[in-house]
KEKE-3310 file (N, C-alpha, C; in steps of 0.2 Angstrom, whole numbers, plus 5000, padded with zeros to 4 digits):
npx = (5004:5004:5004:4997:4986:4980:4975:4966:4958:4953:4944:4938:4946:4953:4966:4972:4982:4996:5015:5027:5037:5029:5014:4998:4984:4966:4953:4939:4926:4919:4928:4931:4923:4926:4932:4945:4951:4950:4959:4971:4971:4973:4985:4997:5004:5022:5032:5036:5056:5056:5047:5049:5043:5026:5013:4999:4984:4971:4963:4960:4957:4968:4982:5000:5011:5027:5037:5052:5054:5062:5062:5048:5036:5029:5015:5011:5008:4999:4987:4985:4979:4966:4960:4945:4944:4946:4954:4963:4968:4974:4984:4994:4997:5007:5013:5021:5026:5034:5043:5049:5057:5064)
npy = (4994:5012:5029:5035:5027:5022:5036:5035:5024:5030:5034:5021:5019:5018:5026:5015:5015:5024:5029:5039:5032:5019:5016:5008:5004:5000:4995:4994:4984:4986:4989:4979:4977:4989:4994:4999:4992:4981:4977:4983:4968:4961:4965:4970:4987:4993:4998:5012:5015:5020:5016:5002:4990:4981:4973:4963:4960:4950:4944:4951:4964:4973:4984:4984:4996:5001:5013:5024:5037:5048:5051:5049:5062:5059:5068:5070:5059:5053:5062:5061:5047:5053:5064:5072:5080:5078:5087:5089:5079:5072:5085:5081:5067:5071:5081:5071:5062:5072:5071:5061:5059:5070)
npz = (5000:4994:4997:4991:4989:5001:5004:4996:5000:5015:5019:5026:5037:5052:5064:5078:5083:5086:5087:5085:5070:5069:5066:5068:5061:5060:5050:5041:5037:5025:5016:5008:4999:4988:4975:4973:4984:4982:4971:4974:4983:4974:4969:4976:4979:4977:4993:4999:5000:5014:5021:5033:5036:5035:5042:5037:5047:5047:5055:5067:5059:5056:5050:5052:5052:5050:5050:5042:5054:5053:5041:5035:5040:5056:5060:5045:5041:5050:5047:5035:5036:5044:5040:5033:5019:5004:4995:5003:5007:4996:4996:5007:5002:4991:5001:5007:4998:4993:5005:5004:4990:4988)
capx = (5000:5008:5001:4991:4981:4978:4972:4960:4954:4953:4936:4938:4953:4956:4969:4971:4990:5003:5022:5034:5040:5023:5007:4992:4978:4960:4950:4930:4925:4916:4935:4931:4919:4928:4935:4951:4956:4951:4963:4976:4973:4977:4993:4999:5009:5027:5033:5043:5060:5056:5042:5053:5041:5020:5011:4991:4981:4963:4956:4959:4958:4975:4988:5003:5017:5033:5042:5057:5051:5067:5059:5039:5032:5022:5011:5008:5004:4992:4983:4983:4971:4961:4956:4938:4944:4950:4957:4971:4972:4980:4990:4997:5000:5010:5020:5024:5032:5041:5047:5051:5060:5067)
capy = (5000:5019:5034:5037:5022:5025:5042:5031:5019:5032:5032:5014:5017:5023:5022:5015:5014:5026:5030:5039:5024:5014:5016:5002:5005:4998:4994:4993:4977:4989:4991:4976:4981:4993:4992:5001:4988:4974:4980:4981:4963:4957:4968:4975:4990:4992:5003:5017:5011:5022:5009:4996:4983:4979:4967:4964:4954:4949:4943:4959:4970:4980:4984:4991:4999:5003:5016:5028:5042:5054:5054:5050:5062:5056:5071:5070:5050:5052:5067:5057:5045:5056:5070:5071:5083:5075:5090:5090:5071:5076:5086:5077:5063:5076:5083:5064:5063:5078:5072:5054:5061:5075)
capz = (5000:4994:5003:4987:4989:5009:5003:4993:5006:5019:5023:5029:5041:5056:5067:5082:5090:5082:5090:5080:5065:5068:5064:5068:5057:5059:5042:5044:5031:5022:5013:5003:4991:4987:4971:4975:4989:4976:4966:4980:4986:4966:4966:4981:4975:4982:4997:4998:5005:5021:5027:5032:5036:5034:5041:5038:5051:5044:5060:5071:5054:5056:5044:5054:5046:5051:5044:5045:5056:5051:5032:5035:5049:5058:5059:5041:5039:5053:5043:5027:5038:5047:5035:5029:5014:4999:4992:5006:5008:4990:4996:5009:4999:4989:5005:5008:4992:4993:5009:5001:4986:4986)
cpx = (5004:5002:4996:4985:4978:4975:4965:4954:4954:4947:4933:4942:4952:4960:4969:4978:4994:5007:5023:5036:5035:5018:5003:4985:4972:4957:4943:4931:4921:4921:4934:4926:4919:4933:4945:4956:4955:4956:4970:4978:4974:4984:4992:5006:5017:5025:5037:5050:5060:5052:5047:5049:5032:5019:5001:4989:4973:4958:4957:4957:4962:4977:4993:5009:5021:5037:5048:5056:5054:5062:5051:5037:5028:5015:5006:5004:4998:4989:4979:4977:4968:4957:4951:4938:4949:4955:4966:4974:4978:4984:4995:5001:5006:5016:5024:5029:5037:5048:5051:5058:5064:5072)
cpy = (5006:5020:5036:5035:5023:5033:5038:5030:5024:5032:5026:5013:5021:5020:5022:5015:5019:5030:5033:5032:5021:5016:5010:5006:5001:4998:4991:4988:4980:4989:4985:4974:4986:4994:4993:4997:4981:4971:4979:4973:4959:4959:4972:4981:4990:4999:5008:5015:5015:5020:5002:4991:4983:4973:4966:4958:4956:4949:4951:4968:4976:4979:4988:4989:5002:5005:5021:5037:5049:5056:5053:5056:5060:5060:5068:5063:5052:5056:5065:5055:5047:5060:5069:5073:5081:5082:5089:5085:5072:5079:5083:5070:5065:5079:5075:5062:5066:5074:5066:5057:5066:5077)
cpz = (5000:5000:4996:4987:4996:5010:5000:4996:5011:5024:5027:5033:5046:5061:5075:5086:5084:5088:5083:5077:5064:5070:5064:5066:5057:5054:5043:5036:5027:5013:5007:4999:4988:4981:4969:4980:4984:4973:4968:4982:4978:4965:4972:4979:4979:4987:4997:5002:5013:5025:5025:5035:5038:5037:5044:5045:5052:5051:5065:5065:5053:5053:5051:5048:5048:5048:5048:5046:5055:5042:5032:5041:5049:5057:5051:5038:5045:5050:5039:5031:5040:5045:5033:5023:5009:4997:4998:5008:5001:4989:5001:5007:4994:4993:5007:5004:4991:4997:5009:4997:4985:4989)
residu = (UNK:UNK:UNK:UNK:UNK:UNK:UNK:UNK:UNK:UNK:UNK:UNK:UNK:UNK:UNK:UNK:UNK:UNK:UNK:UNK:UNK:UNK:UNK:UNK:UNK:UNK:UNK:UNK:UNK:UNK:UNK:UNK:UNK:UNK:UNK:UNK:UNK:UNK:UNK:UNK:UNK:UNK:UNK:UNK:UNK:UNK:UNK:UNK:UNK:UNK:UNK:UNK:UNK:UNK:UNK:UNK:UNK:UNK:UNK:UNK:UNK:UNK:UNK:UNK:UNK:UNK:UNK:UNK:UNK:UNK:UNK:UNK:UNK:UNK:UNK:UNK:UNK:UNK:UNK:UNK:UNK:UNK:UNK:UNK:UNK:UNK:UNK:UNK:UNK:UNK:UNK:UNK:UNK:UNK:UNK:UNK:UNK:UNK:UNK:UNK:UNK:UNK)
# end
């Protein structure tokens, strides 16, 4: 899962544990009729190498994500999820980038 696609799904997410590096995300079962997360479980995209480690677990429905908290803020991941306004989940995923890339 990028940060494009987690802006996608976001409506289905919320999270429940985050520390600086890691993040525990809850995902309401609604997520899979969604044709965006369908799509995901046929082809999971890759990571950026500053999430260095995923792992889903179906029966409590989290995803956590451990990443490197010097190149992802935290601030902004937890945003991404939380936002109701697509326009700036878009840009967040945007300053993510930045802060990936550049």
């Amino acid at each position: 899962m990028n940060f494009a696609t987690i802006a996608a799904l976001r409506k289905y997410l919320s999270i429940k544990h985050s520390l600086p590096g890691r993040i525990r995300i809850k995902f309401s079962l609604a997520i899979m009729s969604d044709p965006e997360a369908l799509k995901l479980a046929q082809s999971p995209p890759e990571m950026p190498e500053a999430v260095t480690d995923t792992q889903l677990n179906l029966f409590s429905r989290t995803l956590l994500i451990e990443y490197d908290a010097e190149r992802v803020p935290p601030a902004l991941l937890e945003e991404l999820i939380t936002t109701d306004d697509d326009v700036r989940a878009a840009e967040v995923v945007e300053e993510l980038h930045q802060a990936l890339f550049v």
